[in-house]
C-alpha positions as a LaTeX table, in Angstrom:
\begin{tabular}{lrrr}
\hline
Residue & $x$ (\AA) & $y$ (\AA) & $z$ (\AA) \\
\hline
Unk1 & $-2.03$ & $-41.46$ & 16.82 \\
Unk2 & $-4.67$ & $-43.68$ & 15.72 \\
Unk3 & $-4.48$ & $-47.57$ & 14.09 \\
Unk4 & $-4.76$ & $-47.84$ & 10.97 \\
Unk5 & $-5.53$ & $-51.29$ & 11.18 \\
Unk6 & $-4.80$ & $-54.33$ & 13.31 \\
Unk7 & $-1.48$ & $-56.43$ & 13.32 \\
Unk8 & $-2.50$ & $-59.79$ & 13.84 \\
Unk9 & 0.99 & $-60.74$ & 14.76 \\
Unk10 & 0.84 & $-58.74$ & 17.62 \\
Unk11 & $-1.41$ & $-60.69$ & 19.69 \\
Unk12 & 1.07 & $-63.61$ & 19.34 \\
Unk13 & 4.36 & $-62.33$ & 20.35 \\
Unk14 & 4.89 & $-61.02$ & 24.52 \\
Unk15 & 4.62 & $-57.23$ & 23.37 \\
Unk16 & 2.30 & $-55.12$ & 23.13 \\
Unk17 & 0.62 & $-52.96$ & 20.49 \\
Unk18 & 2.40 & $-49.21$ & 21.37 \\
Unk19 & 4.32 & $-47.35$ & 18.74 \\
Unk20 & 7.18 & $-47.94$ & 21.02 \\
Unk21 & 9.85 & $-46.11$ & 23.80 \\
Unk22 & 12.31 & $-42.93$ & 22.76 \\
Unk23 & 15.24 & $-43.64$ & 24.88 \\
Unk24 & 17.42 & $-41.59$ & 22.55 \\
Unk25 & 17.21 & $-39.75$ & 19.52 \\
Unk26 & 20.00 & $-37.69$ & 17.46 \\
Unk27 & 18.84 & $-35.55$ & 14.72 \\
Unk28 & 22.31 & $-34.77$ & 13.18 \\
Unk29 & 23.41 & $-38.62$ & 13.09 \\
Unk30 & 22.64 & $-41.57$ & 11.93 \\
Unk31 & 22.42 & $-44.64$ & 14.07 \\
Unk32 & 23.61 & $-47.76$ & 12.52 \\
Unk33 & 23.35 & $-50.09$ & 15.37 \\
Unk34 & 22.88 & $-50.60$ & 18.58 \\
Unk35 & 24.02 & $-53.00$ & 21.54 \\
Unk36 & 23.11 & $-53.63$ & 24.87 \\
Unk37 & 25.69 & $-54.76$ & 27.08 \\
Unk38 & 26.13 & $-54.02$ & 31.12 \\
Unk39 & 29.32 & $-52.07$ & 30.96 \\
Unk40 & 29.31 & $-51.12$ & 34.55 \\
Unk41 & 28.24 & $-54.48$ & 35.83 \\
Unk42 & 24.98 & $-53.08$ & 37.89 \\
Unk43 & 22.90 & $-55.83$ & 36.66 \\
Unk44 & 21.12 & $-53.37$ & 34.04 \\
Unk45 & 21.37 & $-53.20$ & 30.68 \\
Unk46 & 23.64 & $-50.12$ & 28.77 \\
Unk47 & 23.49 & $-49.19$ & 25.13 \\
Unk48 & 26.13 & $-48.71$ & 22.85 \\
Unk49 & 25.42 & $-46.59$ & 19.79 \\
Unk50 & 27.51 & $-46.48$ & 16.64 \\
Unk51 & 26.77 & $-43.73$ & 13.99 \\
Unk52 & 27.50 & $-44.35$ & 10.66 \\
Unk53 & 30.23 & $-41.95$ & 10.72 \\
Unk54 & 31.71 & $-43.51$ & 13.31 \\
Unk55 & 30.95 & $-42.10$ & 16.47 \\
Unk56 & 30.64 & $-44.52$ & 19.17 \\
Unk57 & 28.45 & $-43.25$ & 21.98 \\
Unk58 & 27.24 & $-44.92$ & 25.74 \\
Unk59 & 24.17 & $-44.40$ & 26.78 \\
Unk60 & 24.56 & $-45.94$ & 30.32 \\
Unk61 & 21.21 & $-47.45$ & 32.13 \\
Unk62 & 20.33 & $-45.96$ & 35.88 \\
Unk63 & 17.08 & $-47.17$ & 36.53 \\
Unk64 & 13.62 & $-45.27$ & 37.17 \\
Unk65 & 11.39 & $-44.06$ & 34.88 \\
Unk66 & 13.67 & $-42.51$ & 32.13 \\
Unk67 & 16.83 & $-44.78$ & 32.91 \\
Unk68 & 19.12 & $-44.15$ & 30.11 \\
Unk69 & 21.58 & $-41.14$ & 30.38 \\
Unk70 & 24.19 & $-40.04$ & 27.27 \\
Unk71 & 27.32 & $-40.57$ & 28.38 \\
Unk72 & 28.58 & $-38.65$ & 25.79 \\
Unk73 & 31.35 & $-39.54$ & 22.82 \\
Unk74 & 33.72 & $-42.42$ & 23.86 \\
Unk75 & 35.06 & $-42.88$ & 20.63 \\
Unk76 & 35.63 & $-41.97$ & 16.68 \\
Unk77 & 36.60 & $-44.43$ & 14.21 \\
Unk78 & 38.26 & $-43.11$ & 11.90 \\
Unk79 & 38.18 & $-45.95$ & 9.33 \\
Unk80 & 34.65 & $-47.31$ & 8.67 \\
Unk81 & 33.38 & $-50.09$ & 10.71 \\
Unk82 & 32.32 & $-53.21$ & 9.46 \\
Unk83 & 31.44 & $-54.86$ & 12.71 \\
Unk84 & 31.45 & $-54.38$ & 16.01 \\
Unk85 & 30.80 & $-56.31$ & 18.85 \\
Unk86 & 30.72 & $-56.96$ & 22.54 \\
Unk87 & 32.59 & $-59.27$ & 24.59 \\
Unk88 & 34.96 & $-59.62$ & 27.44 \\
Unk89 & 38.47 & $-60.29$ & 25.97 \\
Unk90 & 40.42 & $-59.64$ & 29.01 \\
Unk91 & 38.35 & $-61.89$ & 32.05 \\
Unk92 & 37.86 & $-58.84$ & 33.96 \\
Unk93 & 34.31 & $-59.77$ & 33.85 \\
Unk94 & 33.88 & $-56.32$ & 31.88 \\
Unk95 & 32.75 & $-56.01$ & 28.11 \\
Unk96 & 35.07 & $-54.65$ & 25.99 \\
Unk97 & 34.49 & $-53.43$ & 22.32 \\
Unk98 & 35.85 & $-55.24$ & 19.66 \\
Unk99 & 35.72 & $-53.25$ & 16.03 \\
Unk100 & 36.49 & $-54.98$ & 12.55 \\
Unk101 & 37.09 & $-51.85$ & 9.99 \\
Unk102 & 36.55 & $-51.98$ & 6.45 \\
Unk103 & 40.35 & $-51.52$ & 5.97 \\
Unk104 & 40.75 & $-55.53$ & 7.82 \\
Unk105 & 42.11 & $-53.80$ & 11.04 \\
Unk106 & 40.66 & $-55.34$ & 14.32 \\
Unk107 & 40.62 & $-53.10$ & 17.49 \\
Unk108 & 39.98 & $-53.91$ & 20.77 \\
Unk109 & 39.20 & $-51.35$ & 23.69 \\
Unk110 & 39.26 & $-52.42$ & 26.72 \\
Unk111 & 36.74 & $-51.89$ & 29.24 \\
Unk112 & 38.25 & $-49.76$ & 32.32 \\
Unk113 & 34.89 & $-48.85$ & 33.91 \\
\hline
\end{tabular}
């Protein structure tokens, strides 16, 4: 890979000029957001990643040099989402997902570790 040309805007943010980190990649889906979160209160950051067909998958953060590791399907939606967010609804001091559909339902799943 080779620049193309310089991006001024670069040299005034904290980040660098690289193309970036693959953490995770899924050819068959499509990602439609992501959201960190510490869901297993280690002090590190987790991602949550909802697909647009409603998957919602945890990719939960270890440490080291590759630290994220698929922790495969915890959910499908059936209806479609319209939002989703993070929070801790319960005061176990755990996020828990909260998920507006399109069809004005809101779910909330609590966080059991």
């Amino acid at each position: 890979m080779s620049r193309v040309s310089d991006n001024i805007n670069v040299s005034k943010t904290p980040y660098d000029s690289n193309p970036g980190e693959n953490i995770f990649s899924n050819p068959n889906k499509t990602i439609s957001q992501t959201i960190p979160a510490d869901f297993n209160d280690d002090g590190m950051l987790d991602m949550l990643i909802v697909y647009t067909d409603g998957t919602i998958q945890l990719l939960k953060n270890y440490g080291g040099k590759n630290p994220y590791r698929n922790e495969g399907n915890l959910m499908l939606i059936a209806d479609a989402i319209k939002e989703i967010h993070v929070g801790d609804v319960n005061g176990d001091h755990y996020p828990d997902i909260i998920i507006w559909t399109t069809k004005d339902k809101l779910l909330v799943y609590k966080n059991m570790q």
